[in-house]
C-alpha positions, 0 to 999 in steps of 0.5 A: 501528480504526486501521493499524499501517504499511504493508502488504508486499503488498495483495492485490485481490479483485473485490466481484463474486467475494466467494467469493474473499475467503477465500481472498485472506485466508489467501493469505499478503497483508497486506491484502486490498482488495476492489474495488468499483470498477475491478474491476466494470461499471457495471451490476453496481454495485450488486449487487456491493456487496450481496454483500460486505455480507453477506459483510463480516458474515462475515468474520473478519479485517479487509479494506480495500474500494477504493470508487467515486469519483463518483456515484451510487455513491460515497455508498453504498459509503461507508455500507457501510464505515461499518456493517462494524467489519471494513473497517479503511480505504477506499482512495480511487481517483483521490484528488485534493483535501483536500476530497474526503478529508474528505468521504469521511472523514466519510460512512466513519464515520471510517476511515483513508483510503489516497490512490490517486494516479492523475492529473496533479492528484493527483499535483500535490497530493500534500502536501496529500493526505499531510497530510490527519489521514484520511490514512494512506497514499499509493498509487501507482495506476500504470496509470491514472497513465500513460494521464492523461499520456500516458507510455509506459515503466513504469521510468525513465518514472515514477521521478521520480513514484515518489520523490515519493510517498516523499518526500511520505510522509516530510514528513507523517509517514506510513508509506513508501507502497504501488507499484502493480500488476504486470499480469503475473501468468503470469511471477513474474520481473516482479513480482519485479523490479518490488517489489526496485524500490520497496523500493530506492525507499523504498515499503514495500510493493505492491498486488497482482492475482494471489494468486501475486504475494504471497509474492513480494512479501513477500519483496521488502519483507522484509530477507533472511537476509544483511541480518538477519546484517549487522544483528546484527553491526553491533548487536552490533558498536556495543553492544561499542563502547559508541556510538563508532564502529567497524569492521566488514567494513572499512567504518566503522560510526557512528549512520546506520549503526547506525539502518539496522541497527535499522530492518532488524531492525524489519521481522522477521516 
């Protein structure tokens, strides 16, 4: 099973609440991540994993599981995302070496890898880590990514690490990568922002906490109603002119132009 893009919004239910899973799916998400690691104490480990892998036998459509980085876990969170047809990737927290995804490529049973950047070494290595053929998407593990370097603001504090992500993403081929979380989950209006930042950035998508955070974010990553009409009519405006340049709305129209205009009618959903 292979990933087609990047999800709009990636939603993460706790492997400890499976009962959650059904809902999470039909909440409107792209993908659904279930956690098996920040979202679970070290003592329920192991019983969390056994509750999703009678729930994965279950499950209708496809979710990623974001497993564990480091023992005695890891091995066997890999060996279950191996056995479920329906887990379509595994996201690796703390992603940091080509190493490191090659191993836990092979020990998943192949499944695409999505790198969670969440430290000043994964971040240093993030073309490599972009590189990797089991790669098929960055992540931007924001939280984490800020308590490793000691920096405070949430904004500006971070966008040159952002932009880096989507220019990493760009050189190696891959799908635009996923921002991370926005811990509000009581006022829609962070989120909100939050997401028309990363899309403006280049990220093509976000993870997600809070089922009520999805619909906003799905509409942050999807062209609105005037970008969809602008983009008709510069299409229709190009077809007319048979590929020269034109004018439209006073602004002149050539071939950027019009591959921004296709690219936004791309996105429909």
């Amino acid at each position: 099973m292979t990933m087609t893009g990047t999800p709009r919004s990636a939603l993460f239910v706790p492997a400890t609440r499976t009962d959650r899973l059904t809902k999470a799916l039909s909440s409107g998400a792209d993908a659904v991540i279930v956690d098996l690691e920040d979202a679970v104490a070290p003592q329920d480990k192991t019983a969390a994993r056994w509750a999703l892998d009678a729930a994965l036998a279950t499950v209708a459509r496809p979710v990623w599981v974001r497993v564990n980085a480091e023992a005695p876990w890891v091995e066997q969170d890999l060996a279950l995302c191996g056995r479920h047809a329906t887990v379509q990737a595994v996201m690796v927290p703390k992603a940091e070496t080509a190493e490191q995804m090659q191993s836990m490529f092979e020990a998943c049973g192949a499944k695409p890898l999505v790198a969670l950047i969440e430290t000043a070494r994964g971040f240093a290595r993030r073309d490599e880590l972009a590189a990797h053929p089991a790669v098929a998407c960055l992540a931007f593990g924001s939280i984490d990514f800020q308590l490793d370097l000691g920096i405070a603001g949430e904004g500006e504090a971070l966008l040159m690490f952002r932009s880096a992500l989507v220019l990493a993403s760009r050189l190696a081929g891959l799908s635009p990568p996923l921002d991370g979380v926005t811990v509000e989950v009581a006022n829609p209006q962070p989120v909100a922002a939050d997401a028309a930042r990363a899309r403006a950035l280049g990220f093509g998508g976000k993870l997600c906490i809070h089922p009520q955070q999805v619909a906003l974010v799905n509409a942050a990553f999807s062209p609105s109603e005037a970008e969809l009409d602008w983009a008709q009519r510069v299409v229709a405006a190009c077809e007319a002119a048979g590929g020269a340049a034109v004018a439209l709305d006073g602004k002149m129209v050539d071939k950027p132009v019009l591959l921004r205009a296709q690219a936004l009618l791309g996105l429909r959903r």
